[in-house]
C-alpha positions, 0 to 999 in steps of 0.5 A: 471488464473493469480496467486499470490504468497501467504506466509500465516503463523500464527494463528488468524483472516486472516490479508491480507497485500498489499504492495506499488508500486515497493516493494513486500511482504517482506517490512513487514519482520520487522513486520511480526512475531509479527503480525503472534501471533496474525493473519494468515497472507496473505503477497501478492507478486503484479504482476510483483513484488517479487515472482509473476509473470508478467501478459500481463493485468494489471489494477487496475481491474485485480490485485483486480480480482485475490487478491479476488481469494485468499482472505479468508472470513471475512478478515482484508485487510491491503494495503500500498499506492498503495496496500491500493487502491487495499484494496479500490476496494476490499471492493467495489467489494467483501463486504462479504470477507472483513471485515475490512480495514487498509488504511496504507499512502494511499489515494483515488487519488494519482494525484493533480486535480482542486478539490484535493490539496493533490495530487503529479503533474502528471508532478512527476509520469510521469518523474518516468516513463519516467526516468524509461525506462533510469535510472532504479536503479536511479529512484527507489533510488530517490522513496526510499528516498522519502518515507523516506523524513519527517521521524525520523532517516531516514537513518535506514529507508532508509537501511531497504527499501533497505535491504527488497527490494533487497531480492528477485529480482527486480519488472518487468519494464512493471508492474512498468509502469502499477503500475504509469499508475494506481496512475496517473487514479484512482480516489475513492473519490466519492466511499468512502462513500459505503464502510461500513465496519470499516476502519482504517487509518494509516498515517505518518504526514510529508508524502510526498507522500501522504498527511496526509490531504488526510488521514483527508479527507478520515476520514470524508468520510468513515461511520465507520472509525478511524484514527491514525497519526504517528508524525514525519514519513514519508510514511512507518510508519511500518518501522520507528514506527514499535511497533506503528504500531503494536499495531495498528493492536492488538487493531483491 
């Protein structure tokens, strides 16, 4: 069986937070203890990342497999970029154990395709994991700026990144690799509109890399969803606006 490792702490409907590609669950550590006052939080280590460990199988299949696993019913998922697609599958595959999503800088297609103009080029995606086998620590700086790029007070954002992502030791390469294999295949666009429980989306405006007009699109697909955009922000609103965010998430 392929385990995760799970902080669980607080009091309150189970909030289960997903975090993006490269990072792990301490990103929320600025967050964490204002929101464990209102929910039982679920911070969730992906595979290969933080405290979790490596699986020889990783798909976006496998990782919803063992979240559901560990998933409480009736919980709020709250995923960031990658992690929001992961939260996606999770409404789809197990309805009754979710019952609300937040979509946090997320978006159903990550890749720029003849249909989709809110996409990064494939060409991007696929010199990070190139570039990965040979610059490691320079490929991961560059995608740290990039989700600061847009941003108020960038440099402070771009410290907490750092200072969160080093607190534990540094994801896997081969699930850094499966994690751009998943953003460059996956495409849910044409499985939006079954997702019938209420979702909130939560996205930066000057994101770089995803779109906001990809988070607008995702508002007019999903039955029951609402949408709250964060001005001047880049692709980690929960750093750079953090009482926002926040208060987001109270008024669930």
């Amino acid at each position: 069986m392929n385990r995760l490792h799970v902080e669980i702490l607080g009091e309150g409907p189970d909030l289960v937070m997903l975090h993006g590609w490269a990072m792990h669950s301490g990103i929320w550590g600025g967050i964490r203890d204002q929101l464990a006052r209102h929910f039982r939080l679920h911070l969730v280590d992906l595979p290969g990342h933080g405290q979790s460990p490596m699986w020889e199988s990783y798909s976006l299949e496998a990782i919803v497999t063992s979240v559901a696993e560990i998933l409480p019913a009736e919980s709020i998922v709250c995923g960031w970029s990658l992690g929001g697609q992961v939260a996606l599958k999770l409404a789809l595959s197990v309805p009754t154990q979710v019952s609300q999503l937040v979509l946090v800088a997320t978006t159903p297609c990550f890749v720029k395709r003849e249909d989709w103009q809110w996409g990064m080029d494939q060409s991007t995606l696929l010199l990070f994991m190139e570039n990965l086998e040979h610059h490691y620590t320079q490929t991961l700086s560059r995608f740290f700026t990039l989700q600061v790029n847009g941003g108020c007070d960038m440099t402070y954002v771009l410290a907490q990144i750092r200072d969160h992502f080093f607190q534990h030791k540094q994801p896997d390469g081969h699930a850094l690799r499966a994690g751009l294999q998943i953003l460059l295949t996956t495409d849910l666009r044409g499985k939006l509109a079954d997702i019938s429980q209420p979702v909130l989306l939560l996205h930066g405006e000057n994101d770089v890399i995803t779109h906001v007009d990809a988070a607008k699109w995702m508002h007019q697909q999903l039955p029951h969803a609402k949408l709250v955009g964060f001005p001047h922000c880049g692709h980690a609103p929960f750093l750079s606006h953090p009482n926002q965010f926040i208060t987001s998430l109270y008024d669930l």
